[in-house]
C-alpha positions as CSV (number, residue, x, y, z in Angstrom):
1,X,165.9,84.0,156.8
2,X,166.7,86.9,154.3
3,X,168.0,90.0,155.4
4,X,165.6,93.2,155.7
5,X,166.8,96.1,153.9
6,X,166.9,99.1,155.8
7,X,164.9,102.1,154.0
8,X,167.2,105.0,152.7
9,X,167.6,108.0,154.6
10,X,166.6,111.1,153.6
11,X,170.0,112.8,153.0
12,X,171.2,109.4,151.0
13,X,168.0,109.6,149.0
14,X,169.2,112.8,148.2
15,X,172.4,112.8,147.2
16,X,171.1,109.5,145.0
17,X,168.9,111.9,143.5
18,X,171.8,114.4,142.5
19,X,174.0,112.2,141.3
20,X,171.5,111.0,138.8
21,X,170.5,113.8,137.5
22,X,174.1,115.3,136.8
23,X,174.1,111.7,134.8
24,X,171.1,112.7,133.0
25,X,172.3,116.2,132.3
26,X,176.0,114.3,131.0
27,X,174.3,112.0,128.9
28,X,172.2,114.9,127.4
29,X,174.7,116.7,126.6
30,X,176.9,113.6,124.8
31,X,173.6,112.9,123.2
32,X,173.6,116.9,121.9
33,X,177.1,116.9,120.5
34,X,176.8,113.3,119.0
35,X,173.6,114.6,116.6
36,X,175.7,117.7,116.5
37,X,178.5,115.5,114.3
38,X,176.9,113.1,112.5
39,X,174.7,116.2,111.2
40,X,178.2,118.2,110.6
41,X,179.5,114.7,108.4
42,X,176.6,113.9,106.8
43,X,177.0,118.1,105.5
44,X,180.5,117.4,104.6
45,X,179.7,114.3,102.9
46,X,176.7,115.9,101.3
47,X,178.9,118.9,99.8
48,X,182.3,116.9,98.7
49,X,179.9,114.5,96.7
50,X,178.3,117.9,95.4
51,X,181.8,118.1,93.9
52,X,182.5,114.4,92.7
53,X,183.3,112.2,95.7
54,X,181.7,109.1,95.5
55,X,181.7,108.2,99.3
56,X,178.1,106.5,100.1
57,X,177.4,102.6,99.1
58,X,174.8,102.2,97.0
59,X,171.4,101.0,98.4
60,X,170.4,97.6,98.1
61,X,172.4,93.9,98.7
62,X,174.9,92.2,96.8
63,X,175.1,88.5,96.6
């Protein structure tokens, strides 16, 4: 016979919940300063190719 899990208590339950949503705020927060960069590259990109740098491939496929 299988096992029956026990239900959670309300304290575990609790602390469960916490612990997820510091996890939620971290992730938020990487998310955040990730868009943060690639929007501060693609400006530096943007403004060195203002002045000459070729630095993004061309669009399409080679073969």
């Amino acid at each position: 016979m299988a096992k029956k899990e026990e239900p959670m208590d309300v304290m575990a339950m609790s602390a469960l919940i916490e612990a997820q949503r510091k996890q939620i705020e971290k992730l938020e927060k990487d998310l955040k300063f990730s868009r943060d960069k690639v929007l501060a590259l693609n400006t530096l990109i943007d403004i060195a190719e203002e002045h000459g740098a070729k630095i993004r491939k061309k669009g399409g496929v080679k073969r």
